[in-house]
PAZAPA-4460 file (N, C-alpha, C; in steps of 0.05 Angstrom, whole numbers, plus 32768, in hexadecimal, padded with zeros to 4 digits):
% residues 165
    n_x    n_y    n_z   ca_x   ca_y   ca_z    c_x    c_y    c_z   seq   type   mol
   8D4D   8E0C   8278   8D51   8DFB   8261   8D3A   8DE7   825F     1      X     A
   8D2E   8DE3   8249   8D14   8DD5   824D   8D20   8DB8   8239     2      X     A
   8D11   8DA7   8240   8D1E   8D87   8232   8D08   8D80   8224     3      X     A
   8D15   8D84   8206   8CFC   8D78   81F4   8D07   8D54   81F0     4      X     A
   8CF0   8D4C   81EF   8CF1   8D2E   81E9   8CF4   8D1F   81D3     5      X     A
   8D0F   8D0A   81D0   8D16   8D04   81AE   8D01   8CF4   81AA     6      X     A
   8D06   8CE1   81C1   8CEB   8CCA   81B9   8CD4   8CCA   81C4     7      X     A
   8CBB   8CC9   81C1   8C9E   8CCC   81D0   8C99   8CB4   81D3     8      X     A
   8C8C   8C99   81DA   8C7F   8C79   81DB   8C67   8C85   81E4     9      X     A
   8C5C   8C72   81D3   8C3B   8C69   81D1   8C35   8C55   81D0    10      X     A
   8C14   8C4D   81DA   8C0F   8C39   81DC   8BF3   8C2D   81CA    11      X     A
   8BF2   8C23   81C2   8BD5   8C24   81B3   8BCD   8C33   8197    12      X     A
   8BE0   8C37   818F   8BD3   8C4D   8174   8BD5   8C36   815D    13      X     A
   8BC5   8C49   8149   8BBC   8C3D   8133   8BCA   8C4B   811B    14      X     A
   8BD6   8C3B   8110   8BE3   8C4B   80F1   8BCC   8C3A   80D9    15      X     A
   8BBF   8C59   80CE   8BAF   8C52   80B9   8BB2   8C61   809F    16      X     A
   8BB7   8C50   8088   8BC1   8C5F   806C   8BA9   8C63   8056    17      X     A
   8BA3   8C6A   804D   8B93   8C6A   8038   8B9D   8C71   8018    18      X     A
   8B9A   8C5F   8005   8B97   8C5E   7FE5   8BB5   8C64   7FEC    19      X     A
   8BC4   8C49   7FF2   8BDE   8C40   7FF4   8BE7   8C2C   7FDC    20      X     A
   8C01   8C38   7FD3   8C0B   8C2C   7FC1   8C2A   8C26   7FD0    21      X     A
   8C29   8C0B   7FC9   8C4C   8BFB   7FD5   8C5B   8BEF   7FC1    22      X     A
   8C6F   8BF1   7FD0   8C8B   8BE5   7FB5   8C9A   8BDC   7FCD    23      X     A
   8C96   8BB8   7FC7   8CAB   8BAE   7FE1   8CCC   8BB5   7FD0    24      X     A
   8CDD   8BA0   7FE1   8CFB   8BB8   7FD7   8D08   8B95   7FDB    25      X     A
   8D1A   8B8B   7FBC   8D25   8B75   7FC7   8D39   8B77   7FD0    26      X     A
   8D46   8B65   7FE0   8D62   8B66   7FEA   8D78   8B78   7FD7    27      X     A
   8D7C   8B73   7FC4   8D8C   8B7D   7FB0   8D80   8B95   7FAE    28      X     A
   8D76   8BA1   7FB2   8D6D   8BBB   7FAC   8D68   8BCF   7FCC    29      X     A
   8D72   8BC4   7FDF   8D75   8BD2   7FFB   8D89   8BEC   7FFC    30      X     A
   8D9B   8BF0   7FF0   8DB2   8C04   7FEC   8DA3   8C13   7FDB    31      X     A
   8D92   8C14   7FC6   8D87   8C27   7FB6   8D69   8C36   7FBA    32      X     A
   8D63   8C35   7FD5   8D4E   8C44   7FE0   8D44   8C62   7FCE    33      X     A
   8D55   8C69   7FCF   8D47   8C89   7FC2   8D49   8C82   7FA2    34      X     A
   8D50   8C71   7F91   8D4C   8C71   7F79   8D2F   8C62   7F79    35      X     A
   8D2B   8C4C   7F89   8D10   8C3E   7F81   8CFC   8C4A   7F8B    36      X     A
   8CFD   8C67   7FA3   8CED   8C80   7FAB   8CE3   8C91   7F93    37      X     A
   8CF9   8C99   7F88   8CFE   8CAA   7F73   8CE5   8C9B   7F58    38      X     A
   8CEE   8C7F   7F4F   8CDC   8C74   7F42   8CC0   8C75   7F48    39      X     A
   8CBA   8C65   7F67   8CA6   8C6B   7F6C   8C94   8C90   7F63    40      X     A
   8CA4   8C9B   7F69   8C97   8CB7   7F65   8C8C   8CBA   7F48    41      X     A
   8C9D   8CB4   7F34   8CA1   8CB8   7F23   8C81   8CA4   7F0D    42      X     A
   8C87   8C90   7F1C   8C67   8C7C   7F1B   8C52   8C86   7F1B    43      X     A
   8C50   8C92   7F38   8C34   8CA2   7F41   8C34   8CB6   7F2A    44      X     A
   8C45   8CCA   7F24   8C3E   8CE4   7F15   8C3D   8CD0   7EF9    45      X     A
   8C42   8CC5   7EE9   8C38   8CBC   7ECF   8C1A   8CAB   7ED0    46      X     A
   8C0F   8CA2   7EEF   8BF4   8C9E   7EF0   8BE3   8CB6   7EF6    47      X     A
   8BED   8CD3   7EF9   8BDB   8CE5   7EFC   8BD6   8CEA   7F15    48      X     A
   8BE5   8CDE   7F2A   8BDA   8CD8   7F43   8BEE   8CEB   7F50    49      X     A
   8BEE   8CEE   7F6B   8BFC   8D00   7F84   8C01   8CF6   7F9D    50      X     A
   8C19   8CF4   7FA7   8C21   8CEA   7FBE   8C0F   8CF7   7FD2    51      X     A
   8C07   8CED   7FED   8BFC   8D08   8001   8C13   8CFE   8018    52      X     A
   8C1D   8D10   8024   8C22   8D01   803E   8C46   8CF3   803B    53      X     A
   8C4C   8CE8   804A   8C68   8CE7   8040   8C6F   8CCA   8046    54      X     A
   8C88   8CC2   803A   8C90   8CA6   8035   8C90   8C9A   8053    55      X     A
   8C8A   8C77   804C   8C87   8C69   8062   8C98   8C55   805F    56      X     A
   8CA9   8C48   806B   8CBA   8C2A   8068   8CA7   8C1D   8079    57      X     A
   8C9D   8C02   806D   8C98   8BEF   807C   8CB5   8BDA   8083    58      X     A
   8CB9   8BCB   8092   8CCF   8BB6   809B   8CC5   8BA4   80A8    59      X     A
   8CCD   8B90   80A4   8CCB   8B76   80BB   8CE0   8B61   80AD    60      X     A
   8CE7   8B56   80C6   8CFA   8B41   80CE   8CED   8B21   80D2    61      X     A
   8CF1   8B0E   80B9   8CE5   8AEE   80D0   8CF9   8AE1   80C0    62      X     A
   8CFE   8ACD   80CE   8D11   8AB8   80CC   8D06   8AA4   80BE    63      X     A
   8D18   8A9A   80AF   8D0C   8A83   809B   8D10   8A66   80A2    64      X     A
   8D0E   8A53   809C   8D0B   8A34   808F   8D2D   8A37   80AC    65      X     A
   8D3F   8A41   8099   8D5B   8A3D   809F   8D67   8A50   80B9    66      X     A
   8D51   8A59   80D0   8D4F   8A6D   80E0   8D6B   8A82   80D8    67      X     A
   8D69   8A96   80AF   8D76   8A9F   80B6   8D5B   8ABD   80AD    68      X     A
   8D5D   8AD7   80B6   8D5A   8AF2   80C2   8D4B   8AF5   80A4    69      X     A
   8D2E   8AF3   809C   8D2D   8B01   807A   8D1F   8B1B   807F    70      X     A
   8D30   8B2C   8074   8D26   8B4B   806F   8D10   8B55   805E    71      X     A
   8CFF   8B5C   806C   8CED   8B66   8057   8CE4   8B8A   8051    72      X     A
   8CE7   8B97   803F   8CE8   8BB8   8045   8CD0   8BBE   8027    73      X     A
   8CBB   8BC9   8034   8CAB   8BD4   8024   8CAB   8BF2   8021    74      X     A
   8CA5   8C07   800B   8CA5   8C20   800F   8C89   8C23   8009    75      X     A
   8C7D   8C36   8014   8C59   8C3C   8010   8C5B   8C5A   8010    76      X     A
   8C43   8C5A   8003   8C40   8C7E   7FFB   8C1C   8C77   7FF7    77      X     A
   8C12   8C91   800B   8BFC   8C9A   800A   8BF3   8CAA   7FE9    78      X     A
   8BE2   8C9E   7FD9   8BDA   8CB0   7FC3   8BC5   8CBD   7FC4    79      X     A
   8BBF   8CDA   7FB8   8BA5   8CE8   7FB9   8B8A   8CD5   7FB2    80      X     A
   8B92   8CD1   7F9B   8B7B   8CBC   7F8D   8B83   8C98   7F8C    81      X     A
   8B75   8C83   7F8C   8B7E   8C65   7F8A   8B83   8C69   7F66    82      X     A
   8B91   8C51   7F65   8B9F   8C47   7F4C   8B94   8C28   7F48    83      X     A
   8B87   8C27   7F34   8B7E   8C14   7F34   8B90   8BF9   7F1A    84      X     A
   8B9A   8C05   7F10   8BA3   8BF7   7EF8   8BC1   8BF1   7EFB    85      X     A
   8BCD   8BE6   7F11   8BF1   8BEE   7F21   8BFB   8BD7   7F11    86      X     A
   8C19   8BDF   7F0D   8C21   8BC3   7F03   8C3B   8BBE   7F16    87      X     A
   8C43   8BB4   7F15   8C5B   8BA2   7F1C   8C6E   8BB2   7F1B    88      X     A
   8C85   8BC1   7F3C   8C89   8BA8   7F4A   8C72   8BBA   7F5E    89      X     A
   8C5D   8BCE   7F58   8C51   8BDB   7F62   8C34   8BC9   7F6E    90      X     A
   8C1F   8BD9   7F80   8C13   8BC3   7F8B   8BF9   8BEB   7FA7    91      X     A
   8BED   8BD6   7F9F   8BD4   8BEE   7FA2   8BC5   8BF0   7FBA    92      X     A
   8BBA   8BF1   7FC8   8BAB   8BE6   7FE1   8B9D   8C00   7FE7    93      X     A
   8B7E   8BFA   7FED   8B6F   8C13   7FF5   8B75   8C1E   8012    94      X     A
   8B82   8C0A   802C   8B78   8C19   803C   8B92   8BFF   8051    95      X     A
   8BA0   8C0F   805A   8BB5   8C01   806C   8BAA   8C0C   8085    96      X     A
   8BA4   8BF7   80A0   8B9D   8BF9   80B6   8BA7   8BEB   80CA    97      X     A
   8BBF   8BEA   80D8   8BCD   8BDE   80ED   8BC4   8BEC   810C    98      X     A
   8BBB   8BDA   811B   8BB4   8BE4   8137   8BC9   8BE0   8149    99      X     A
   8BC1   8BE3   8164   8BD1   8BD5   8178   8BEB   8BE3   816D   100      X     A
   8BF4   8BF2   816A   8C15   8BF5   816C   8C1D   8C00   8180   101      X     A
   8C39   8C00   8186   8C4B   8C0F   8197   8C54   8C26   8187   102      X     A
   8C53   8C36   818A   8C5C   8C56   817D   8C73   8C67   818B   103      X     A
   8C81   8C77   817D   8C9D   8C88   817B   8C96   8C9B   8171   104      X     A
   8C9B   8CB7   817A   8C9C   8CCE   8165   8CB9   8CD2   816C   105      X     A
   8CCF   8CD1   8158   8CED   8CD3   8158   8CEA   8CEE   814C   106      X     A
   8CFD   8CFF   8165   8D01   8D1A   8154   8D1C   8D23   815B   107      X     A
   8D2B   8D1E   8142   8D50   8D20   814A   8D5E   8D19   8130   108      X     A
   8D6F   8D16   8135   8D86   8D14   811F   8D7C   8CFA   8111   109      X     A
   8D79   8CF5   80F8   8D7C   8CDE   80EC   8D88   8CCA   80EF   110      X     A
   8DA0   8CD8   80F1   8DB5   8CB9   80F7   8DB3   8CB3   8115   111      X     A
   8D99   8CB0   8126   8D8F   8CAF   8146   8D7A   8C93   813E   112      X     A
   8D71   8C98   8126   8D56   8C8E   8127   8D55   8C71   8136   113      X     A
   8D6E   8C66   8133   8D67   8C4A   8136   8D60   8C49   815B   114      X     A
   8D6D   8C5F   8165   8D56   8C60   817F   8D47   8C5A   818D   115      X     A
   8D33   8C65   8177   8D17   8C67   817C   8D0C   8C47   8172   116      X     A
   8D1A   8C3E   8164   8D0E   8C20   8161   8D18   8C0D   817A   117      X     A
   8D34   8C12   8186   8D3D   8C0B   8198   8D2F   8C14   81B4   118      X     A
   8D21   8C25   81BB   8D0F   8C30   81C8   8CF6   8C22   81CE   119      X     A
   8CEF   8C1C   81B9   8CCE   8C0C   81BA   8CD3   8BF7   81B8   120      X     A
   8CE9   8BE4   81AE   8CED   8BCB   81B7   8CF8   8BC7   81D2   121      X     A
   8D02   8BE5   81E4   8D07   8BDE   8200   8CF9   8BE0   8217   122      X     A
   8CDD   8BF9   8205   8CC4   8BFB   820F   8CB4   8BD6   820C   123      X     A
   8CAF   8BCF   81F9   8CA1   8BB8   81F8   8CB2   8BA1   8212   124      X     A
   8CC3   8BA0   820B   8CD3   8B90   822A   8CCF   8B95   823B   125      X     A
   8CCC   8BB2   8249   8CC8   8BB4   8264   8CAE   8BB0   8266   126      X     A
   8C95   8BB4   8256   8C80   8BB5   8264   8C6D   8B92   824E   127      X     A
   8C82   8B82   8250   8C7B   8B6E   8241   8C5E   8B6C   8227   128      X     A
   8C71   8B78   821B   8C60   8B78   81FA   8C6A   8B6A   81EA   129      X     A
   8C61   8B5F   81D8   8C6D   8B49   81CD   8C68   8B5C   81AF   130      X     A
   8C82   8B5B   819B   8C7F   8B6B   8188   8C7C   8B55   816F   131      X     A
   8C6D   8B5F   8158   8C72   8B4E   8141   8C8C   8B50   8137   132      X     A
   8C9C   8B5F   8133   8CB3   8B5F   8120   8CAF   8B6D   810D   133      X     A
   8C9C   8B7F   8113   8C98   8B91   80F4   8C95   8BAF   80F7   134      X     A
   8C98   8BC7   80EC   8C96   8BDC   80F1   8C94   8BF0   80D9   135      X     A
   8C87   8C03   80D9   8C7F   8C17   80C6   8C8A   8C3B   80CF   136      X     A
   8C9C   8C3C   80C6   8CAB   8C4F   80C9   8C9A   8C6F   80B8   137      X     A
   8C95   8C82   80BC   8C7C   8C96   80B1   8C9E   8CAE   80B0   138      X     A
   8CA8   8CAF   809F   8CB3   8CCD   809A   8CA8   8CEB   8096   139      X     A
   8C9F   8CEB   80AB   8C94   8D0C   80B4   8CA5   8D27   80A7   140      X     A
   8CB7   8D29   80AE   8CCB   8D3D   80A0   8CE5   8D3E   80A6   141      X     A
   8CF2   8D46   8096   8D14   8D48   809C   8D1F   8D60   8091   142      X     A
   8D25   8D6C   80A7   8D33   8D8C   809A   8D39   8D94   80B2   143      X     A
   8D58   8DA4   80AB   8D67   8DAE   80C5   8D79   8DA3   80D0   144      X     A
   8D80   8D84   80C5   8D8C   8D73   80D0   8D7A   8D62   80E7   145      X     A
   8D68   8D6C   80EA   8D50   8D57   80F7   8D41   8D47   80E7   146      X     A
   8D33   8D39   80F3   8D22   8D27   80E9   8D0E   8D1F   80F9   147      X     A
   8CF2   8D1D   80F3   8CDF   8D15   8100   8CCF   8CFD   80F5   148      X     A
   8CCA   8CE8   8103   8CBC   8CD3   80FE   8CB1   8CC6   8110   149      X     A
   8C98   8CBD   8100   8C85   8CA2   8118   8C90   8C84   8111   150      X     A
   8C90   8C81   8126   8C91   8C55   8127   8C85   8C4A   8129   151      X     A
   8C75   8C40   8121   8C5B   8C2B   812B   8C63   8C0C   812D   152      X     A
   8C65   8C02   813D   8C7C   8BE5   8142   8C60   8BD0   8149   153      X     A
   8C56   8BC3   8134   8C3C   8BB6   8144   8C3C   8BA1   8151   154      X     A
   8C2C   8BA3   8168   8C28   8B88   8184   8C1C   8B72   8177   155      X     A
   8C27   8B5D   8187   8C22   8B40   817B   8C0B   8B37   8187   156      X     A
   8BF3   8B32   818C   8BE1   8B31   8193   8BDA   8B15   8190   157      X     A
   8BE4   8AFE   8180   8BDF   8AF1   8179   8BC9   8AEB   8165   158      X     A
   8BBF   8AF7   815C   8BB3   8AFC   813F   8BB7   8B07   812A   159      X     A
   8BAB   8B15   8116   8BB2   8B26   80FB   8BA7   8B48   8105   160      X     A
   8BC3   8B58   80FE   8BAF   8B70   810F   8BB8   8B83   80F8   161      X     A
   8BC1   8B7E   80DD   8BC7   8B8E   80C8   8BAD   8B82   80AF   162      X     A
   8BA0   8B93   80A9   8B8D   8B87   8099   8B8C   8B8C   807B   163      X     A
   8BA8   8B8D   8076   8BAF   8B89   8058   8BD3   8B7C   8050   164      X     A
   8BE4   8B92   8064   8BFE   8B7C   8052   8C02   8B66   805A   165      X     A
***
């Protein structure tokens, strides 16, 4: 019987995007994920343009004024070509570059995933990493009732280690 592995950890990798287009997601609009996907798509193909590569959630968590929990959830999509003329609530960026992360390749049931985030925040504890609170989830594929995805959870370094959002 051979044991394949749900979760993999890494240390050090770099998640890099190129001719990225984002659409943060407001509170009120968290339950409707696949319609503001769906839009998004629908954006790109009336600019002529082509997804490459597959959908990404950005997330992070910081506490406000009133230490209560503010959510933040971005969706990003790799395009063939940049867009230069984006309007609102859309938003363009040539080249997304986060270093230093902690990494997951989750390969299992969907409804597992939260896991693998639970994983690298238990990896960062044992070997004292201090995490930002933010993470970029990369949807690799889903079929079969599986699902495969990367985590990139970035280390707090005490400086700026994302050089665009």
């Amino acid at each position: 019987m051979s044991i394949i592995e749900k979760i993999i950890v890494r240390e050090n990798k770099i998640l890099k995007l190129n001719n990225v287009l984002i659409r943060e997601v407001n509170p009120n609009e968290f339950n409707d994920i696949s319609r503001l996907s769906y839009m998004m798509e629908s954006y790109i193909k009336s600019k002529g343009n082509n997804v490459i590569g597959p959908m990404i959630n950005y997330s992070s968590a910081v506490l406000d004024d009133n230490r209560q929990a503010r959510i933040t959830l971005k969706l990003i999509v790799q395009l063939k070509n940049p867009i230069y003329d984006v309007i609102y609530p859309y938003e363009f960026v040539n080249q997304v570059r986060v270093t230093n992360c902690l990494f997951a390749r989750f390969s299992e049931k969907g409804e597992n995933l939260h896991y693998a985030y639970s994983k690298l925040e238990l990896y960062a504890f044992e070997n004292d990493i201090k995490l930002k609170g933010s993470n970029y989830t990369v949807f690799v594929e889903n079929k079969d009732n599986k699902m495969v995805a990367d985590i990139f959870m970035e280390i707090d370094n005490g400086g700026l280690s994302v050089e665009c959002l």
